[in-house]
C-alpha positions as CSV (number, residue, x, y, z in Angstrom):
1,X,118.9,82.2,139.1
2,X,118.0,85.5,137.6
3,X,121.3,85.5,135.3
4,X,120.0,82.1,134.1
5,X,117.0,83.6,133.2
6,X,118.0,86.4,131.5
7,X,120.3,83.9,129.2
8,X,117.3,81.7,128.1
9,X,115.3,85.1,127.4
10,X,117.8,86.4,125.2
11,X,118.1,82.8,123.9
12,X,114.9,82.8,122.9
13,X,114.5,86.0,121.9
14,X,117.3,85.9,119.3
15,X,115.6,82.7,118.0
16,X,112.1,84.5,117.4
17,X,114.1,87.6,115.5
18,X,116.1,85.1,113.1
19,X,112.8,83.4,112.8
20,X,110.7,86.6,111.6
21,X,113.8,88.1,109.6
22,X,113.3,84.5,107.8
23,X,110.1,85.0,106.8
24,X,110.3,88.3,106.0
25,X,113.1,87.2,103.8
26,X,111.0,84.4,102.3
27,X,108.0,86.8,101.9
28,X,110.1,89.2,100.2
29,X,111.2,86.7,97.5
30,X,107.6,85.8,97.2
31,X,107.0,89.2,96.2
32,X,109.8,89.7,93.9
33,X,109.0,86.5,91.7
34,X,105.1,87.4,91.8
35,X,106.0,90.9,90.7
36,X,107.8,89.3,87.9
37,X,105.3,87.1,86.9
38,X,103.1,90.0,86.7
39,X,105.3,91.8,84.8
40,X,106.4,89.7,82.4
41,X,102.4,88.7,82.1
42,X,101.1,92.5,81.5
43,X,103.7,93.5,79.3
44,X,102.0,94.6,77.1
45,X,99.2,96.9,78.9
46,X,102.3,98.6,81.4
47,X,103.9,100.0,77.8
48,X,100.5,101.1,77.1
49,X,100.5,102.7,80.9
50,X,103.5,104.2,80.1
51,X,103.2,105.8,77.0
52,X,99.8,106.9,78.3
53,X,101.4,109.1,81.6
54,X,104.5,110.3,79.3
55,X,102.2,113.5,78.4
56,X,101.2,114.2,81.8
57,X,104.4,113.5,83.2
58,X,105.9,116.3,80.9
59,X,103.2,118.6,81.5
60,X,103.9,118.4,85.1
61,X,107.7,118.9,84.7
62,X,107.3,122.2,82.7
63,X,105.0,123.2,85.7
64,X,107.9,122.9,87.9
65,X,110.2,124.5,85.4
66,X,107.6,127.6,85.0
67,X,107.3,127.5,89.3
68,X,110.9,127.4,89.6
69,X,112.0,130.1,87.3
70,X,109.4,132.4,88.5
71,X,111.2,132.6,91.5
């Protein structure tokens, strides 16, 4: 009886993993096409973004560059 339990335990706990591995699937997806939307939406302002952290990007890679060869 208890072997027959264990079997519909696993059973049912290898359905309830496949189903959450589905929707994280799914919500994943979700994610990936409303990141695209978004993207392709906001073009514009995310080149602005960009070109607006280039200078402080650079600034803090010569920091690192000064900090490493002062060692």
């Amino acid at each position: 009886m208890e072997e027959q339990n264990k079997i519909q335990t696993t059973a049912t706990d290898k359905t309830s993993n496949t189903g959450k591995t589905a929707a994280k699937i799914i919500l994943g997806i979700i994610f990936i096409i409303l990141g695209l939307f978004a993207l392709i939406r906001w073009w514009p302002s995310l080149v602005t973004l960009i070109k607006g952290f280039i200078g402080l990007f650079l600034i803090l890679a010569g920091a690192i560059t000064l900090a490493v060869a002062k060692e």
